[in-house]
N, C-alpha and C positions, 0 to 999 in steps of 0.2 A: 429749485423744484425737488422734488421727493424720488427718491428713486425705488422701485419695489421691486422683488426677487423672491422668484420660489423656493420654499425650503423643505417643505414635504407635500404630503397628496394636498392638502388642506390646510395648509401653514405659511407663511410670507414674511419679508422682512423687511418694516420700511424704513429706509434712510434717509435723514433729511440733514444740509449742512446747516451749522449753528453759527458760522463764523470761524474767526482764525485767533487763536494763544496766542499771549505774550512770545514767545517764537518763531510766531507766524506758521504755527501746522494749523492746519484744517480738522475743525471741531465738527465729529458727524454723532446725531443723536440717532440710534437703532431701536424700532420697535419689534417684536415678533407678533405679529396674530394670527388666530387660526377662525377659518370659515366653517360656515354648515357644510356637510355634505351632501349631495345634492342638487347646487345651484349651478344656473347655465353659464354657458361661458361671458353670456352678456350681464347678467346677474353677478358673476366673479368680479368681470371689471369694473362696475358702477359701484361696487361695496368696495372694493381696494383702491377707487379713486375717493370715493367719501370717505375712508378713513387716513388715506395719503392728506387731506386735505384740512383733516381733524386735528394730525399727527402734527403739521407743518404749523399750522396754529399755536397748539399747545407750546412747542419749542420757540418760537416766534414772542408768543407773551410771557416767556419764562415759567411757565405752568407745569412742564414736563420734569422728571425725576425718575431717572435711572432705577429701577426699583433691583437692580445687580448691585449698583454702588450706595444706595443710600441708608443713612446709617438709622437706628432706631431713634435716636433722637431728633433727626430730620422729620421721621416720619409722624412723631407725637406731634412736634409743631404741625406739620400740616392737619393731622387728624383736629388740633385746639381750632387751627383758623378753618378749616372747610367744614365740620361739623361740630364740634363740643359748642364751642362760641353761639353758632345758631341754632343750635337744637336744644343745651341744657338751659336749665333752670340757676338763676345766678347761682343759688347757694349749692348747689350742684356742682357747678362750674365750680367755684371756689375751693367747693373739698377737693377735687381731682386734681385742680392745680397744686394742692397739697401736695398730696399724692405724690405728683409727677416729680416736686423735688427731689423727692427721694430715688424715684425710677431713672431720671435722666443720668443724674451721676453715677452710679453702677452699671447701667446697663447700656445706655446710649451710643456710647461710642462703637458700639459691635452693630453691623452692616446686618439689617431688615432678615436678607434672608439666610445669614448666615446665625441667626439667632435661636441657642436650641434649648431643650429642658431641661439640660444642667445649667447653663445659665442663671436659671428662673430659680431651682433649685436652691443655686450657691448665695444669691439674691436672700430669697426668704427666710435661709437660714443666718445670714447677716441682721436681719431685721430682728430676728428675736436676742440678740445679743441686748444685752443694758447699753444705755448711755445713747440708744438711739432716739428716744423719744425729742420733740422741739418742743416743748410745752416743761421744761426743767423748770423750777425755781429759785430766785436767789436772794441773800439775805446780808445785808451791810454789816459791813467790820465799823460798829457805831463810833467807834471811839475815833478808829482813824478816818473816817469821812466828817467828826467834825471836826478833828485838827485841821484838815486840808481847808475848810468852810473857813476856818476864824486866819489858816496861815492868807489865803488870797481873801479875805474881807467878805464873805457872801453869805449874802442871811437864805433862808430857808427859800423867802418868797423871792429872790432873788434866782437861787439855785433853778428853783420852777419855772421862770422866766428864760432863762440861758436854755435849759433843756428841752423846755418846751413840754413841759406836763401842768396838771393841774399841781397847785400849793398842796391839795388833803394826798397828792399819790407821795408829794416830798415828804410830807409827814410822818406819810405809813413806811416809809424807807425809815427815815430816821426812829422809828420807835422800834424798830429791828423786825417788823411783819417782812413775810415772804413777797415778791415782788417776781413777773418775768423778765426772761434779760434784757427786750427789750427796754422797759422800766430802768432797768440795771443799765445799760449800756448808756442810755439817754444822760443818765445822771453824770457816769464817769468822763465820759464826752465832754460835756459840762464846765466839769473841772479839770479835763483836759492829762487826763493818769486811766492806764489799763484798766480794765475791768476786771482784773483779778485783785489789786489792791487794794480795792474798799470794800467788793463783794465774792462774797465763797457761795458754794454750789447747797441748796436746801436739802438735807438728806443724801439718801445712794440714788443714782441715775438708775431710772426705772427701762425697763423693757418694752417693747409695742406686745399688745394682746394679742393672742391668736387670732382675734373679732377684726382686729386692724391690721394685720398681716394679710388675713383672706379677700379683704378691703382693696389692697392694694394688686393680687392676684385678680380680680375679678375687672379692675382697671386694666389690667394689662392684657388680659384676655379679650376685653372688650376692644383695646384699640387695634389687638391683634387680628382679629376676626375682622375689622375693619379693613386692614390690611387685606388680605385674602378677598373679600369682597369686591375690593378696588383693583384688585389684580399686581398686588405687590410680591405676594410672596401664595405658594400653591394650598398649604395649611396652617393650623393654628399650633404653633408648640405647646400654647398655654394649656391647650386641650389635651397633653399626654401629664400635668402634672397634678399632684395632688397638693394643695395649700394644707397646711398644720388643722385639725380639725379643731373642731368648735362644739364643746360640751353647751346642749339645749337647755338654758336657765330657764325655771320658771318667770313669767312674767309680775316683773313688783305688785302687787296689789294687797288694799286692805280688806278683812273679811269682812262680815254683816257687825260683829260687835264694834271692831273700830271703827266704821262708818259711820256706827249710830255714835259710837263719844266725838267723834270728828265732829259733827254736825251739832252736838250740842255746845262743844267748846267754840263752835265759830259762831255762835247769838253773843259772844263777848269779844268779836274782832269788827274792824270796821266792815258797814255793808259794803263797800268796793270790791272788796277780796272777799268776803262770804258768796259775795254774785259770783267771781270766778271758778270758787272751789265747783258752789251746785250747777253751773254751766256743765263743768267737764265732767262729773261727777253723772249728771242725768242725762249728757250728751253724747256724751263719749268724746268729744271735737279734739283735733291736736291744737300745741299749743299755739303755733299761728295763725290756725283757725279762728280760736277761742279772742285772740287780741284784732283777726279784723274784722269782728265784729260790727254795725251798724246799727242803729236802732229801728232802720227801714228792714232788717231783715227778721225783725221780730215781730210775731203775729199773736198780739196778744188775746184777741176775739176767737180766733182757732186754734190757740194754745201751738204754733208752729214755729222754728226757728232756720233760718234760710243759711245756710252756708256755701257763699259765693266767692268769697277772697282769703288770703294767707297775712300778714304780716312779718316781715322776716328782716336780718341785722347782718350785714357784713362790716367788715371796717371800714373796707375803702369806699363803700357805699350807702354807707349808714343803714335807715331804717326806710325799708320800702313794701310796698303792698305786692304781690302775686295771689294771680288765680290759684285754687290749690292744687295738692300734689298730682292727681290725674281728673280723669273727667268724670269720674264716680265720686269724688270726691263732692263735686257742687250735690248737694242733696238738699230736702228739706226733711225735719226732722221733728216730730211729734215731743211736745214739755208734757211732763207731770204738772199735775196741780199746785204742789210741792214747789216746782221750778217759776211757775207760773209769779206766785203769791213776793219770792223775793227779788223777783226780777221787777217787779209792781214799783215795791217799797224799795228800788236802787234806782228806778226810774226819776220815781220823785226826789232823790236826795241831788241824782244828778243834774235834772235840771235847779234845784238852787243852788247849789256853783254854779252853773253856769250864769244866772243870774247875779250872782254875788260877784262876781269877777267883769263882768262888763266888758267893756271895749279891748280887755286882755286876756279874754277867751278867742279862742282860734274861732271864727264865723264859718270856716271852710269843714271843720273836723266833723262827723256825728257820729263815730266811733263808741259803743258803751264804753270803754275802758281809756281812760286819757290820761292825761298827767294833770297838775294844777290849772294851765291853763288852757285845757281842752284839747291839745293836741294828742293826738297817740300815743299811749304807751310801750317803753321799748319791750322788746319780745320776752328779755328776761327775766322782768318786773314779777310774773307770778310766781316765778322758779324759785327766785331767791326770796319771795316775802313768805311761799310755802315751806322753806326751810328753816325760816326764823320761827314760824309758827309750828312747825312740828315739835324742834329743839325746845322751844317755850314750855311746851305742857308733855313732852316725854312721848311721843306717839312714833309708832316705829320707824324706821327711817325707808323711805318713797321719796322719789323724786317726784314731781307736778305732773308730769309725763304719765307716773304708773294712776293715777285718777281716772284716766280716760282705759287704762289695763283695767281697773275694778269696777270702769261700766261695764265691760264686756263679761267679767266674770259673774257678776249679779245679773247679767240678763240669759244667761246658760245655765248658770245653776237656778233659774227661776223656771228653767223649761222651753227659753224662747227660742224659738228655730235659728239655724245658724244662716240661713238667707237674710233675715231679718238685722239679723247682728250686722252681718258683714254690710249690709245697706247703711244701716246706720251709723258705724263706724267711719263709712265711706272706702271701703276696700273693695277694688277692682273683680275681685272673684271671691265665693264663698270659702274657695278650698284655702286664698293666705288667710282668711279669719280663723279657717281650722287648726292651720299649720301652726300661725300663731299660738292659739288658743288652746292645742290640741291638749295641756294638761288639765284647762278648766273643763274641756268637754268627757274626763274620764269620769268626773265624778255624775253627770248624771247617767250616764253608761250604767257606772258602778249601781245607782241607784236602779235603773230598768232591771239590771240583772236580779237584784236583791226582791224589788215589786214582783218578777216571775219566780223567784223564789217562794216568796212569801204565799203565791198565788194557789202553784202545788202543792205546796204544805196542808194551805188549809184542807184543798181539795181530800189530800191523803187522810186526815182529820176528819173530814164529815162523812168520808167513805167508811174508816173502823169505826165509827159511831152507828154508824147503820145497821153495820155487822155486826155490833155487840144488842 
């Protein structure tokens, strides 16, 4: 049973035993809480027996944690399994796991609340050092990965095999392309010799961004404040420091002339990828928006298009569908005629593959954007054919991404109210469309100011005309 003890006017301590150490001393777990002020004496005792009861519980199914002894890396684990796991979003989930690699081993071992803003400090400034990034590249010592190859007998498709990759990644090793370590390491493993003797480091080890420093500050703020919330620790440290700032880039996009050679050079690329460009281009949709796509979400008689799901790519999970990033996100969203006309003529190519392919088209898919044999395309698919296509005919360099940055700008600098934008875009409030956006929104500024310019002039103008 629990034993509980007054400690101040409205304060108590309750004890409960856990059992008996290797020893044999008696393990007692100590809670402190404190009550309203105010409540009857009978009131007092039916709350200090419901929490006595709560208290004994928690200890009892091992749920309880010392929030005096437990270390910050305890506490990430629990924050992963009581709320990231069920609350984030996978790819969410996965970047923070990231994350967390990096967090636990610096910081972990120092006790919840003995963790303070020098800590965090000495942390971030580690992180901007080179040689931290995990994302390195590495590049084969060619000549002596094939001596090793011919000394133990091993042909390429062989090597592929043992390692466990595809033959075209053995290839691209052997032709001396950059590879990551994992890649690297598979191979050496393989053949059973360090991963320094047949692969060297691509370039100088690069540094994390200030973008991905502040990245990792805002995770640890977040689990911290979680903390505090749960009653672990009184406040948040993370909330006395400042992370490395972050100069505001403008957002990638192309103007109104590139847009127009953009669009004349895609009448000479396949319609699959002409439909992607003018999806994102007259949608604004992100890019796993734009891939989960359906052909039920397409309203061709009201010119409207329905955005209901994401498509998105982890490793360990491959390629799966999510609703999108919030709940402003499901929107329906008004096509140009423009949009309309080549969504038409993609309709019709796509059902003859489908037709053409027969019993080895997926029955289940009706995705616009597939692969050969009508299943989903992976998420990356636009990213990287938009790069081949940019490189191709010399057009400035944008990622796939800034396409849906150059709807926002062409509908601001066209006059459109930023309610509308931000609707469309599918962001949760006007003001991130603004914050975002705030460099495309100077120039119609710029312009009102110049129109009230223009305005008084004349006025001053037809005034001394009067006068003379």
């Amino acid at each position: 049973m629990a034993s509980i003890e007054k400690r101040g006017e409205n304060t108590y301590r309750i004890t409960v035993s856990a059992g008996y150490d290797s020893e044999g001393r008696k393990i007692r777990k100590r809670k402190t809480i404190e009550l309203k002020p105010g409540l009857t004496p009978k009131q007092i005792e039916a709350e200090l027996t419901r929490q006595a009861i709560l208290f004994e519980k928690e200890v009892k199914d091992g749920l309880y944690l010392d929030a005096g002894k437990i270390t910050f890396s305890e506490f990430i684990d629990k924050w992963v399994e009581d709320y990231a796991q069920k609350e984030l979003a996978p790819k969410t989930l996965n970047r923070y796991l990231d994350l967390i690699k990096r967090i636990k081993p610096a910081l972990g071992h120092i006790p919840l609340s003995k963790l303070q803003p020098t800590h965090l400090l000495e942390f971030y400034s580690n992180l901007q050092e080179k040689g931290i990034r995990a994302d390195k590249t590495y590049i084969a010592q060619i000549e002596e990965l094939k001596h090793l190859m011919e000394e133990k007998g091993i042909s390429d498709k062989e090597l592929a095999e043992k390692a466990k990759l595809e033959i075209r990644t053995v290839r691209k090793v052997l032709s001396g392309k950059s590879v990551k370590h994992t890649t690297a390491n598979a191979v050496s493993d393989a053949l059973g010799v360090n991963v320094n003797r047949i692969f060297g480091l691509n370039g100088e080890p690069a540094a994390l961004s200030d973008q991905t420093i502040r990245h990792h500050h805002r995770l640890i703020s977040s689990i911290l404040q979680t903390a505090v919330y749960w009653q672990f620790i009184l406040s948040n440290p993370a909330a006395r420091v400042k992370p490395p700032r972050v100069e505001k880039r403008e957002a990638a996009h192309y103007d109104d002339e590139t847009v127009k050679r953009m669009l004349e050079l895609l009448e000479n690329e396949p319609i699959k990828y002409k439909a992607m460009v003018y999806i994102t281009l007259f949608i604004g949709c992100r890019l796993g928006e734009l891939c989960g796509l359906e052909w039920s979400d397409v309203d061709f008689e009201n010119k409207l298009i329905r955005i209901k799901q994401a498509s998105q790519y982890i490793s360990d999970m491959g390629t799966f569908t999510k609703t999108p990033k919030n709940e402003s996100s499901i929107r329906v969203v008004s096509m140009p005629e423009i949009l309309v006309n080549v969504l038409t003529k993609y309709r019709i190519w796509w059902n003859e593959q489908k037709l053409s392919h027969g019993d080895l088209w997926d029955k289940e898919s009706n995705r616009l954007f597939v692969q050969w044999n009508g299943k989903p395309i992976h998420p990356s698919t636009p990213t990287k054919w938009f790069k081949k296509f940019r490189e191709k005919y010399g057009l400035p360099e944008m990622n796939f991404h800034g396409l849906r940055h150059t709807n926002a700008s062409l509908l601001i600098s066209m006059g459109i109210d930023i309610q509308t934008v931000a609707k469309r875009l599918g962001h949760t409030k006007p003001t991130t469309t603004a914050s975002v956006y705030s460099h495309f929104l100077r120039r119609p500024d710029k312009e009102a100011a110049e129109k009230l310019d223009n305005l008084f002039k004349q006025k001053e103008k037809d005034k001394m005309r009067t006068a003379q």
